[in-house]
MARBA-3410 file (N, C-alpha, C, O; in Angstrom, 1 decimal):
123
-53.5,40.0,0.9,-53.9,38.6,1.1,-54.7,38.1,-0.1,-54.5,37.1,-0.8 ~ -55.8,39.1,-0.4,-56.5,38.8,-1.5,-55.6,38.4,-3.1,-56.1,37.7,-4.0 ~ -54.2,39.0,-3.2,-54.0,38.8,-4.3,-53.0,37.8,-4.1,-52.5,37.4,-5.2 ~ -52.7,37.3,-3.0,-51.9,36.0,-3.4,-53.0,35.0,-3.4,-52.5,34.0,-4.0 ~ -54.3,34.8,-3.1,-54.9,33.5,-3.1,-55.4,33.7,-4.8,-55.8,32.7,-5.4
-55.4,35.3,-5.4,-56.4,34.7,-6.5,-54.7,34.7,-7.5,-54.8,35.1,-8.7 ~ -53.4,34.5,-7.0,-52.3,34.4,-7.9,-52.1,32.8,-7.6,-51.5,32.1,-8.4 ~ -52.5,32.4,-6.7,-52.5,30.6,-6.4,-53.6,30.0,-7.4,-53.4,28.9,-8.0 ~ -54.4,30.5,-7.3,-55.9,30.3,-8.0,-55.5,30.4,-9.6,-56.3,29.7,-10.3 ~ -54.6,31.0,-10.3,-54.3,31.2,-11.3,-53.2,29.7,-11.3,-53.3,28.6,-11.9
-52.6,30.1,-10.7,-51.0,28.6,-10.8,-51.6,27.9,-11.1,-51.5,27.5,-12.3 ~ -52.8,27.3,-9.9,-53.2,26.1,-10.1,-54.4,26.0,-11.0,-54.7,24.8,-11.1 ~ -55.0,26.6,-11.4,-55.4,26.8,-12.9,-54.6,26.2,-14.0,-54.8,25.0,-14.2 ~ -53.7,26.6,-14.6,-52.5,26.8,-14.9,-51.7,25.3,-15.4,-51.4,24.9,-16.5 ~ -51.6,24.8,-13.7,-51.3,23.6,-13.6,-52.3,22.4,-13.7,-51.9,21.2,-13.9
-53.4,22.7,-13.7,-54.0,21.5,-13.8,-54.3,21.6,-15.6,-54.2,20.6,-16.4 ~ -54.5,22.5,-15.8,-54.8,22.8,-17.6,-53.5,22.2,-18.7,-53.7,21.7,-19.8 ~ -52.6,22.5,-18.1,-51.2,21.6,-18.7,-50.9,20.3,-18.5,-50.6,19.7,-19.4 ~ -51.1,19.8,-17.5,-51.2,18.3,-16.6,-51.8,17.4,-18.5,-51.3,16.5,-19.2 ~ -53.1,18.1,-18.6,-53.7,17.1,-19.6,-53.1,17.5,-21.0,-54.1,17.3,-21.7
-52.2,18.1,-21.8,-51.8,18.1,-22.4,-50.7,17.2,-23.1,-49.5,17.2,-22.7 ~ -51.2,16.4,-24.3,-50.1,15.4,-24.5,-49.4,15.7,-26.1,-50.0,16.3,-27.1 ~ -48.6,15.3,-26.1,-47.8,15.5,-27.2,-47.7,14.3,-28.0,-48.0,13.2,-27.4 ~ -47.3,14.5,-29.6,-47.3,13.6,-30.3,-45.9,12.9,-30.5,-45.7,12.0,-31.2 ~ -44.9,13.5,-29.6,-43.7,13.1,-30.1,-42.8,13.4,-29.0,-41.6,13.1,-29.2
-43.2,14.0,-27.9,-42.8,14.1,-27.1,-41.7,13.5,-25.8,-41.9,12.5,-25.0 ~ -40.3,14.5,-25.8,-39.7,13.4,-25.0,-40.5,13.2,-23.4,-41.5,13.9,-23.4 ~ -40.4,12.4,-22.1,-41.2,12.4,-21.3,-42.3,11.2,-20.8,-41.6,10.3,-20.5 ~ -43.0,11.0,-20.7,-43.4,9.5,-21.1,-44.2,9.4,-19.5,-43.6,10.1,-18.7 ~ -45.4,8.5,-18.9,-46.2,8.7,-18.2,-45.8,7.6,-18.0,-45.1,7.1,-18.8
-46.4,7.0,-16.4,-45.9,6.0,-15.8,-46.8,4.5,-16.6,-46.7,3.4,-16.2 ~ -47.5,4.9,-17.9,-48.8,4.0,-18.1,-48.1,3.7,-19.2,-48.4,2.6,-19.7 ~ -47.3,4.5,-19.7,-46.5,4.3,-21.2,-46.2,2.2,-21.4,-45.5,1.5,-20.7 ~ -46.7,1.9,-22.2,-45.3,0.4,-22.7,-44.3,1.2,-23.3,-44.3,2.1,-24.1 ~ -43.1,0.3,-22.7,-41.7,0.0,-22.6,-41.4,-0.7,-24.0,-41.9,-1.8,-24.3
-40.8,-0.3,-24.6,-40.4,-0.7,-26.0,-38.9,-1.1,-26.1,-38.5,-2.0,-26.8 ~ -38.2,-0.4,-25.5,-36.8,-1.0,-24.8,-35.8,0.4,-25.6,-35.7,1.6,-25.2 ~ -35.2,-0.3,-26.7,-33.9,0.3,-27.0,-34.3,0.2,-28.4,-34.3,-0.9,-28.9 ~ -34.6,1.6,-29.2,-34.5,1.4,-30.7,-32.9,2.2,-31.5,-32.6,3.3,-31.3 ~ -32.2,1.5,-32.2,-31.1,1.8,-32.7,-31.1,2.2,-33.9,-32.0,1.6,-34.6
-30.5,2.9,-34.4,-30.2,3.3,-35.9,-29.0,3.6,-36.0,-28.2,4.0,-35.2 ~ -28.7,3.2,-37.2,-27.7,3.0,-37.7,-26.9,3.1,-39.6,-27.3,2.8,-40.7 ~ -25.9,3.5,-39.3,-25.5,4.1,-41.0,-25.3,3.0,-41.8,-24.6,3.2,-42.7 ~ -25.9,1.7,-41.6,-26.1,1.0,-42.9,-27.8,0.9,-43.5,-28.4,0.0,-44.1 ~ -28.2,2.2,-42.8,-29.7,2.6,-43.1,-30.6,1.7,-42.5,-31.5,1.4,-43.3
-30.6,1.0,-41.0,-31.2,0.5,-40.4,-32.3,0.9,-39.0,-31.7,1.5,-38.1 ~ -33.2,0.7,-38.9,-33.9,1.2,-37.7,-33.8,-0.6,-37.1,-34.2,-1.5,-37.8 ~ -33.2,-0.9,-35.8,-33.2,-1.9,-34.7,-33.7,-1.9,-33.6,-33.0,-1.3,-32.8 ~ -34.9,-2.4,-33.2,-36.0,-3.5,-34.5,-36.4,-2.1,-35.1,-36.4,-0.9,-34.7 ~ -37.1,-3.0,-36.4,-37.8,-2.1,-37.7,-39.3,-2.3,-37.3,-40.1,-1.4,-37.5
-39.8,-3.5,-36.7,-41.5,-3.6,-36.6,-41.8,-3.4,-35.1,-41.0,-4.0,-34.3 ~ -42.7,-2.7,-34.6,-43.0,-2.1,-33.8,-44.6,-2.9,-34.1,-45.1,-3.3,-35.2 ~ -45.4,-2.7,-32.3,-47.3,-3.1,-32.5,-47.9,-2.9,-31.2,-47.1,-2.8,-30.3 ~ -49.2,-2.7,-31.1,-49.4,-2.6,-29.5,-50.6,-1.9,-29.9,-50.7,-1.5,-31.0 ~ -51.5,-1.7,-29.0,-53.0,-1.1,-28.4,-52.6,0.7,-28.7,-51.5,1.3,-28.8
-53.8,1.2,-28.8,-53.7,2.7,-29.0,-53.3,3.4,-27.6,-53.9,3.2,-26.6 ~ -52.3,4.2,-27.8,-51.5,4.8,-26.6,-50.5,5.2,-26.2,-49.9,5.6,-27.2 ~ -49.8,5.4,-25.0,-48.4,6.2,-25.1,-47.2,4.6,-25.0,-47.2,3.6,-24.3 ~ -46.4,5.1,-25.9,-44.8,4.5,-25.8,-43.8,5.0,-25.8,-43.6,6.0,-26.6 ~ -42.5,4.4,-24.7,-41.6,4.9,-24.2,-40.4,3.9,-24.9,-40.4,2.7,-24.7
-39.7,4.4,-25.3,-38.4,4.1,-25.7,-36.6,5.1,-25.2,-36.4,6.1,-24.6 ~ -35.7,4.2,-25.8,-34.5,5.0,-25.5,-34.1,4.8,-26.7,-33.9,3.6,-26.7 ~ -33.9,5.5,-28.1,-33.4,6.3,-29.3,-32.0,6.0,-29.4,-31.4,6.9,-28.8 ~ -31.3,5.4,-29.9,-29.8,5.8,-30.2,-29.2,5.6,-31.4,-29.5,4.6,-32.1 ~ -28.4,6.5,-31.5,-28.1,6.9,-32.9,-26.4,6.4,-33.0,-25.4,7.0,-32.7
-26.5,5.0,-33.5,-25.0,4.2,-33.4,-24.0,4.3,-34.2,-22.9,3.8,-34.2 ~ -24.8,5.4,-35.2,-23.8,5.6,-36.6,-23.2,7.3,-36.0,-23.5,7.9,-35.0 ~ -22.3,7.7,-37.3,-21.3,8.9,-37.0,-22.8,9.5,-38.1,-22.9,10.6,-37.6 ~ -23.4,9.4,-38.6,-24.2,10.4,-39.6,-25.3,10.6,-38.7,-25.5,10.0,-37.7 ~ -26.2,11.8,-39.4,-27.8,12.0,-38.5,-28.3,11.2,-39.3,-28.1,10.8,-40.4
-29.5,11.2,-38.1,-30.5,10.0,-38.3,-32.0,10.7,-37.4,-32.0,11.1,-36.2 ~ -33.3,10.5,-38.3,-34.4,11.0,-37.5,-35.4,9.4,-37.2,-35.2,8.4,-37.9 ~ -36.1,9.4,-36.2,-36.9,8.3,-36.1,-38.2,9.0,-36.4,-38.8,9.0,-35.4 ~ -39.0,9.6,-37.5,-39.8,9.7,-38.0,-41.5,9.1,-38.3,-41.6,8.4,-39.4 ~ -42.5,9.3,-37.7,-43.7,8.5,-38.2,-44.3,9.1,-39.3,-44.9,10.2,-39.1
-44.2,8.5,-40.5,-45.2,9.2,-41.3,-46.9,9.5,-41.2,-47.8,8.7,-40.7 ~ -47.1,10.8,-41.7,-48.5,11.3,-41.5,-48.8,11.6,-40.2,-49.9,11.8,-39.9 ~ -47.2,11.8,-39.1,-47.7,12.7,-37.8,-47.0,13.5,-37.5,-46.1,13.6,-38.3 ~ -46.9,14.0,-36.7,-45.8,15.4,-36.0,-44.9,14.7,-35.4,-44.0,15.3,-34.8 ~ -44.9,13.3,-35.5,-43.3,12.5,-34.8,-42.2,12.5,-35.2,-42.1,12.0,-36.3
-41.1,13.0,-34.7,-39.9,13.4,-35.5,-38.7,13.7,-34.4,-38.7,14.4,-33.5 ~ -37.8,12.9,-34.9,-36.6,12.8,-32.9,-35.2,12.6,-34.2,-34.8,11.6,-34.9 ~ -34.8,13.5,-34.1,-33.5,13.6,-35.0,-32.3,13.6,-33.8,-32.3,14.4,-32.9 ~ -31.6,12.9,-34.0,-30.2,12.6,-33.7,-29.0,13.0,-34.4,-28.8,12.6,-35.6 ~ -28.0,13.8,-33.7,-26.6,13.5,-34.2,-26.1,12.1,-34.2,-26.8,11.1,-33.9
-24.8,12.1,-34.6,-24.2,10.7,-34.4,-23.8,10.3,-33.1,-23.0,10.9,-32.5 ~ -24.2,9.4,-32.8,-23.6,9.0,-31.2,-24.8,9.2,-30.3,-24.8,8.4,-29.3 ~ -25.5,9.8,-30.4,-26.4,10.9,-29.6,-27.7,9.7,-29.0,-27.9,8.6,-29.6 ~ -28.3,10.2,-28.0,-29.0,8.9,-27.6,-30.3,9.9,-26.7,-30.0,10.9,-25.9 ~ -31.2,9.5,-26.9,-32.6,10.4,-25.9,-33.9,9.2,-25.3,-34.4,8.3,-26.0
-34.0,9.5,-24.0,-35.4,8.8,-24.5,-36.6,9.4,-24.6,-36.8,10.4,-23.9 ~ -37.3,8.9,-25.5,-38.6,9.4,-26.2,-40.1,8.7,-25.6,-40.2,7.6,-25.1 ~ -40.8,9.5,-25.7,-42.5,9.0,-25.4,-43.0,9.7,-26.4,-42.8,10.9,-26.4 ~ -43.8,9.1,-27.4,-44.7,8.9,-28.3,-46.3,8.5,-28.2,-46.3,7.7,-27.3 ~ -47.7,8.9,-28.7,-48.5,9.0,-28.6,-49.1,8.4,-29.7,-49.4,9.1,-30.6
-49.5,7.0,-29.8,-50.1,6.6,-31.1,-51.9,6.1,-30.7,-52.2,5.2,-30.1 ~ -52.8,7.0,-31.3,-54.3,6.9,-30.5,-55.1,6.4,-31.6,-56.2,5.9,-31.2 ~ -54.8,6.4,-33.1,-55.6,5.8,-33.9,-54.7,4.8,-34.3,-53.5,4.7,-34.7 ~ -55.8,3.7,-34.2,-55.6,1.8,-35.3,-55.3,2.5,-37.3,-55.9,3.0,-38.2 ~ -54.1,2.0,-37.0,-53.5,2.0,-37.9,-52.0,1.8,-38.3,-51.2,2.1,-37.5
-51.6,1.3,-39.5,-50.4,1.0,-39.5,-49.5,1.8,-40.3,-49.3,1.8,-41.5 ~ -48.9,2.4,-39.1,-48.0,3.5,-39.7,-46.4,3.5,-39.8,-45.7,3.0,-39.0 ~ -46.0,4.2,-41.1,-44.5,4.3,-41.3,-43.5,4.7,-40.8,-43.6,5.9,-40.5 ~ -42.2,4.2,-40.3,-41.7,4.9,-39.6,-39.9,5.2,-40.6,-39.1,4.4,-40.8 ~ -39.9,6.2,-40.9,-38.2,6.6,-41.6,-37.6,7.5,-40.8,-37.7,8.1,-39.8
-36.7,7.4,-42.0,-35.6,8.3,-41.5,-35.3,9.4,-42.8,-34.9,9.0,-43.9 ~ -35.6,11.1,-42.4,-35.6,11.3,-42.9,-34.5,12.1,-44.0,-34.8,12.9,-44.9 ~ -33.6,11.7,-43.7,-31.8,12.1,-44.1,-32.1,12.0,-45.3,-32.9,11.2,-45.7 ~ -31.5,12.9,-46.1,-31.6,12.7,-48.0,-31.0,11.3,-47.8,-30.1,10.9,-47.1 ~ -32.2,10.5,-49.1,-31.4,9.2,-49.4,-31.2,8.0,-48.2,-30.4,7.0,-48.3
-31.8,8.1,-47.4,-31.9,7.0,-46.1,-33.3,6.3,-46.2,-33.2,5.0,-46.1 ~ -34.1,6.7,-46.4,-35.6,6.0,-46.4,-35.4,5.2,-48.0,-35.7,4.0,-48.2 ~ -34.8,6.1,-49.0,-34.9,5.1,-50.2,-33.7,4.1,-50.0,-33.9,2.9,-50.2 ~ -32.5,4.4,-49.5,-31.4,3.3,-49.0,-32.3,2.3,-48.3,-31.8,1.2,-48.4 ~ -33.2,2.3,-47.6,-33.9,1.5,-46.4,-34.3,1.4,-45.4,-34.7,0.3,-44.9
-34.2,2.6,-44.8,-33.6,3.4,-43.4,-35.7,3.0,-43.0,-36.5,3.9,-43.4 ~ -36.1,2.1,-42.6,-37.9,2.1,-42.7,-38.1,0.9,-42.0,-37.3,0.0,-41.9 ~ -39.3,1.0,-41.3,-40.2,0.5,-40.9,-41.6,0.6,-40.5,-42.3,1.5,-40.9 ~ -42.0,-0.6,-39.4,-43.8,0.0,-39.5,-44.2,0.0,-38.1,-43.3,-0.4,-37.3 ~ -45.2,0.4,-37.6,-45.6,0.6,-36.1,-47.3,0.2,-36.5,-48.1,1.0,-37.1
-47.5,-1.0,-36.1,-49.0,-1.3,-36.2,-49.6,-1.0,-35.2,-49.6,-1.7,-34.3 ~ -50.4,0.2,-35.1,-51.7,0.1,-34.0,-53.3,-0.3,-34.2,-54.1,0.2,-34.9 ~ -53.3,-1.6,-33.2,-54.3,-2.5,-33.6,-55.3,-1.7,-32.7,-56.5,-2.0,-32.6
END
């Protein structure tokens, strides 16, 4: 008996210690997340929409990759990075906690300088 309450005692250790763990790029997304809708990319080096804004926090989108080439939705200067095949579609939750306005590419050779870019303002 003793060793199943202190193997419960560990779980739920365990589980509550993970619970607060958030990711910077992570697919997943908390019921508190804003809804960003549907971002697209596309092989004429486009991110749809390109400007992105909102308060410091989590955001939830659905990713799809409308071209036949790969394509990453990338934030510069963080660990955010959601690479797609062609066709391929995910949804994503993101963590943006510091005011700042940050870049968002794609990092395919030659896509960011074709134009593959935008910005994500956190005010």
């Amino acid at each position: 008996m003793r060793k199943s309450a202190l193997f419960v005692g560990i779980a739920l250790v365990a589980t509550v210690g993970l619970t607060g763990c958030g990711g910077g790029g992570n697919a997943g997304g908390g019921a508190g997340a804003k809804d960003l809708g549907t971002v697209e990319m596309t092989d004429d080096l486009k991110f749809k929409p390109a400007t992105f804004s909102g308060a410091p926090g989590e955001y939830k989108f659905k990713l799809v990759n409308k071209g036949t080439q790969d394509h990453d939705f990338s934030i510069a200067g963080t660990s955010i990075k959601h690479e797609l095949a062609g066709g391929e579609s995910k949804d994503v939750t993101i963590t943006l906690e510091k005011a700042a306005k940050y870049e968002i590419i794609c990092n395919q050779p030659g896509h960011k300088d074709g134009g593959m870019k935008g910005t994500f303002e956190v005010k």
